[in-house]
C-alpha positions as CSV (number, residue, x, y, z in Angstrom):
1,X,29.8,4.1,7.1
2,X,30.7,4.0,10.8
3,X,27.7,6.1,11.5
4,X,25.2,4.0,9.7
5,X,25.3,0.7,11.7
6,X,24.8,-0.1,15.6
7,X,27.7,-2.9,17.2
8,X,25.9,-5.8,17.6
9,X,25.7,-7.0,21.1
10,X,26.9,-10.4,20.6
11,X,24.8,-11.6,24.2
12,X,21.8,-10.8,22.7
13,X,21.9,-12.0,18.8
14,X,24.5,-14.9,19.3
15,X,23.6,-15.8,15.5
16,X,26.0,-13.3,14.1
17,X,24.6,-14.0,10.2
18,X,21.1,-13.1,11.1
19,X,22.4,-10.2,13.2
20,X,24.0,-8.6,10.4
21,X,21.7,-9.7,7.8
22,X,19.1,-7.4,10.2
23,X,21.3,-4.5,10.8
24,X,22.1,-3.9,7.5
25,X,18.6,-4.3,5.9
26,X,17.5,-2.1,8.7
27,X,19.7,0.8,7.8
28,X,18.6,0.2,3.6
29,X,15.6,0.3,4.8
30,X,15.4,3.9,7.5
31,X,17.2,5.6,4.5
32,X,20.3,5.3,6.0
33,X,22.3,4.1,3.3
34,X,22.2,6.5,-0.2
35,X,21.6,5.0,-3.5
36,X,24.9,3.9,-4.9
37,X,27.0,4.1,-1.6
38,X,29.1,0.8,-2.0
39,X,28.5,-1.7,1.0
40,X,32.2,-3.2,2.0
41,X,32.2,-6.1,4.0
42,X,35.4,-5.0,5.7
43,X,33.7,-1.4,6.8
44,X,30.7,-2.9,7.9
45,X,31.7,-5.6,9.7
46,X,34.1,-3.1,11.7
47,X,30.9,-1.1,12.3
48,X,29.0,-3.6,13.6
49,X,31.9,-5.1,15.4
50,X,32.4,-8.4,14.3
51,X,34.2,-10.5,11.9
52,X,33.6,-10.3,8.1
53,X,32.7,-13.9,7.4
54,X,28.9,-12.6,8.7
55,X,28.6,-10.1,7.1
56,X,29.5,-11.4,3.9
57,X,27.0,-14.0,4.2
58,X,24.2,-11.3,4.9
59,X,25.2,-9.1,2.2
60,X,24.7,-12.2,-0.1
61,X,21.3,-13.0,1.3
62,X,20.2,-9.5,0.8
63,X,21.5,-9.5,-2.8
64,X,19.5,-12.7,-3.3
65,X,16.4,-11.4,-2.1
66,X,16.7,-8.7,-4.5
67,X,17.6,-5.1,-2.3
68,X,21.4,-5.4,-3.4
69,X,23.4,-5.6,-6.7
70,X,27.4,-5.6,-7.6
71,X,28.4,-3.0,-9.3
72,X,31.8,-1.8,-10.9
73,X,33.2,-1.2,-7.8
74,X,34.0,-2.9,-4.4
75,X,30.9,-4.1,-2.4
76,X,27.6,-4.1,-3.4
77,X,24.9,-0.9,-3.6
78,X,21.4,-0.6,-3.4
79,X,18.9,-2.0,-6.4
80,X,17.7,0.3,-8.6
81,X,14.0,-0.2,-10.1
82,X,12.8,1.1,-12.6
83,X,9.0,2.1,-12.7
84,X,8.0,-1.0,-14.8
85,X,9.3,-3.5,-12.0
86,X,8.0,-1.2,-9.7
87,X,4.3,-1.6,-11.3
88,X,5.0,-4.9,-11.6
89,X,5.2,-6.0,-8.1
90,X,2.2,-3.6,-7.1
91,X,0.1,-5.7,-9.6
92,X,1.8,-9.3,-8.0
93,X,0.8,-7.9,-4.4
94,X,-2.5,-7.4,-6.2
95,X,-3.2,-10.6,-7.0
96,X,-1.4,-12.5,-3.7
97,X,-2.7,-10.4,-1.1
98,X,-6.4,-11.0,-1.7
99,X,-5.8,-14.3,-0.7
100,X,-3.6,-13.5,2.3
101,X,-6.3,-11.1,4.0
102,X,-8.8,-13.9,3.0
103,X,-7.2,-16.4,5.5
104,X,-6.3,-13.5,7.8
105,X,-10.0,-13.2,8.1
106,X,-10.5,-17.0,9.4
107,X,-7.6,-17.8,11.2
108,X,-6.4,-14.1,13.3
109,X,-5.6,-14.5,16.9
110,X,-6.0,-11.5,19.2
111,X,-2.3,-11.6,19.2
112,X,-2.3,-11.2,15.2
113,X,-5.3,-8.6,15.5
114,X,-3.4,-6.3,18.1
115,X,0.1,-6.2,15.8
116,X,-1.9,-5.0,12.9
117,X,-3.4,-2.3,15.1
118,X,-0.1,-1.7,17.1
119,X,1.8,-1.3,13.5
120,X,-1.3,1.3,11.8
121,X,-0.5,3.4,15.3
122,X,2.9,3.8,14.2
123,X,1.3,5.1,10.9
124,X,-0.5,7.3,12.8
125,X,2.1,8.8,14.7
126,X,4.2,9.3,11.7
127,X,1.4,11.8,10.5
128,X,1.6,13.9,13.7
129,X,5.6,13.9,13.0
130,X,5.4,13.6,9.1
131,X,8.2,11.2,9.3
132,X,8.1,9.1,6.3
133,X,10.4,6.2,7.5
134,X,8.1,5.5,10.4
135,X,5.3,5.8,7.7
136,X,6.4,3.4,5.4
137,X,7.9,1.1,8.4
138,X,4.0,1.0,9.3
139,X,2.7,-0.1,5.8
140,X,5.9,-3.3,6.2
141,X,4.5,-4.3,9.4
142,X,0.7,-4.1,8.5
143,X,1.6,-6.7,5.4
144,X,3.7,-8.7,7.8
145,X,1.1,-9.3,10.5
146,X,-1.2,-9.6,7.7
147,X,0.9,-12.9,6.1
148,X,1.5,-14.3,10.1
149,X,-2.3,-14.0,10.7
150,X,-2.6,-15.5,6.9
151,X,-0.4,-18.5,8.3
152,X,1.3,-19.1,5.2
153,X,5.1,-18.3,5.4
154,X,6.1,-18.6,1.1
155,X,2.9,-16.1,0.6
156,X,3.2,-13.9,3.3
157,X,7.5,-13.8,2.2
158,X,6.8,-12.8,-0.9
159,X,4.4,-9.6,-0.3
160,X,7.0,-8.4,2.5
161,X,9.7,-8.8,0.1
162,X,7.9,-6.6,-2.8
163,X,6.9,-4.4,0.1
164,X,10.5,-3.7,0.8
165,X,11.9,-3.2,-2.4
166,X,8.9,-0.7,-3.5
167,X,9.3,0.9,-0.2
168,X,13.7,1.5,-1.9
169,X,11.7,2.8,-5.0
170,X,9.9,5.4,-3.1
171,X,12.8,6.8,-1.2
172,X,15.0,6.9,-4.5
173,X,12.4,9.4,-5.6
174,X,13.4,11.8,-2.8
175,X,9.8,13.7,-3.7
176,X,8.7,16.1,-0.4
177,X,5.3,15.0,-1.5
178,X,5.2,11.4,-0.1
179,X,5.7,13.6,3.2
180,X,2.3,14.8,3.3
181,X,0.1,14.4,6.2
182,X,-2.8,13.8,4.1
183,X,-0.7,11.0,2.1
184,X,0.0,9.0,5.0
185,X,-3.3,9.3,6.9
186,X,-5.0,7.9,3.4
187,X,-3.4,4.9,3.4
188,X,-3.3,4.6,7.3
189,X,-7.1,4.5,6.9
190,X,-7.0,2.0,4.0
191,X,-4.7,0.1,7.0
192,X,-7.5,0.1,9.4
193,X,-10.8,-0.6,6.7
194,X,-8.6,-3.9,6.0
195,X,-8.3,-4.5,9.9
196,X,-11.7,-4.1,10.8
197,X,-13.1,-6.7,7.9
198,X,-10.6,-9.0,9.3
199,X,-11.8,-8.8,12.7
200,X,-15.6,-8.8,11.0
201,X,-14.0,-12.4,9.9
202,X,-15.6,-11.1,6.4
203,X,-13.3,-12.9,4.0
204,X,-14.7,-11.4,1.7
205,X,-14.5,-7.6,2.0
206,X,-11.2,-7.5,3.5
207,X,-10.0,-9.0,-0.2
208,X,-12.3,-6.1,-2.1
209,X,-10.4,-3.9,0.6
210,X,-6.9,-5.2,0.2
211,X,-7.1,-4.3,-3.8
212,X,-8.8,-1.1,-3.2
213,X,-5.7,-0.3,-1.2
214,X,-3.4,-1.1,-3.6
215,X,-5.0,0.6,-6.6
216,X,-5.4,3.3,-5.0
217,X,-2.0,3.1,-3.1
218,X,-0.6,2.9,-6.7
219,X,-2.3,5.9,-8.5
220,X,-1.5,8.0,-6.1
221,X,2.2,7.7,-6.3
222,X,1.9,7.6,-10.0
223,X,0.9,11.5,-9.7
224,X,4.4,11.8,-7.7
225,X,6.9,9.4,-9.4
226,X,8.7,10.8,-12.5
């Protein structure tokens, strides 16, 4: 466990819940922690170099929001979904996200414009190194820049959120052919159709995009999850 997690430098994130609320969804999320490893407080917050009251407070927030559970043991472990939840939140992206890249289209800054292009560039790159953390980390940050362009917080919280826990369902499958080049450059393009109708300020094709994305997105891992 001491491996997993980076010490916190206490300068620089003086907010030690937050802090440890992001280290430890950060190492969920790289693949860092394994299905069913227990998370203890006492280890972690050892790791991470600080006291345990933090820690425990981000380990409840992350089992709120859905990417933790209790289990027999001590700590808490990774959720576990099965592939009707999984479904189920592709088809509740499906029907949020329309509107999201509808409002993306009207109100994007430059600023928003340039994240969403920085983050499908880190898709890209992933290809070249067929590194599927980076590759999914891209896909997160699209949808993120996507709901702070969208300029509705509750919205843009709850696509990120289904994002990350389908994004734990994926790398439960441990299935060599989400590693594929051609995978990831698919949906990297799918990234950048949605980008350009947004900076078209067509409303309207970026939602037709948006779905397309995820139906696709969906039947394609439907040929790879068991």
């Amino acid at each position: 466990m001491e491996n997993v997690f980076s010490t916190v430098n206490v300068q620089r994130s003086p907010r030690y819940r937050q802090a440890a609320f992001a280290a430890i969804k950060e190492a969920i999320l790289e693949g860092r922690v394994s299905a069913g490893e227990p998370l203890v407080e006492t280890k972690i917050a050892a790791a991470l170099g600080m006291s345990r009251t933090p820690v425990r407070e981000a380990l409840a927030l992350l089992e709120y929001e859905g990417l933790l559970c209790q289990h027999a043991g001590p700590g808490l472990i990774i959720q576990e979904l099965s592939r009707e939840e999984f479904i189920d939140m592709f088809v509740a992206n499906e029907l949020v996200e329309p509107q999201l890249v509808r409002r993306a289209a009207v109100y994007a800054t430059q600023e928003h414009l340039d994240g969403i292009q920085g983050a499908i560039d880190i898709g890209r790159r992933a290809v070249d190194d067929l590194d599927i953390m980076a590759s999914l980390r891209s896909g997160r940050e699209v949808h993120r820049w996507i709901g702070i362009a969208a300029n509705n917080p509750p919205l843009a919280q709850f696509v990120l959120q289904n994002e990350e826990k389908t994004d734990l369902y994926l790398l439960s499958l441990n299935n060599t052919a989400l590693l594929t080049g051609e995978e990831m450059s698919i949906s990297n393009q799918e990234h950048q159709d949605i980008l350009d109708a947004i900076e078209r300020r067509d409303p309207e094709d970026a939602s037709r995009l948006v779905i397309y994305h995820a139906q696709s997105l969906r039947r394609r891992l439907s040929l790879l999850s068991p």
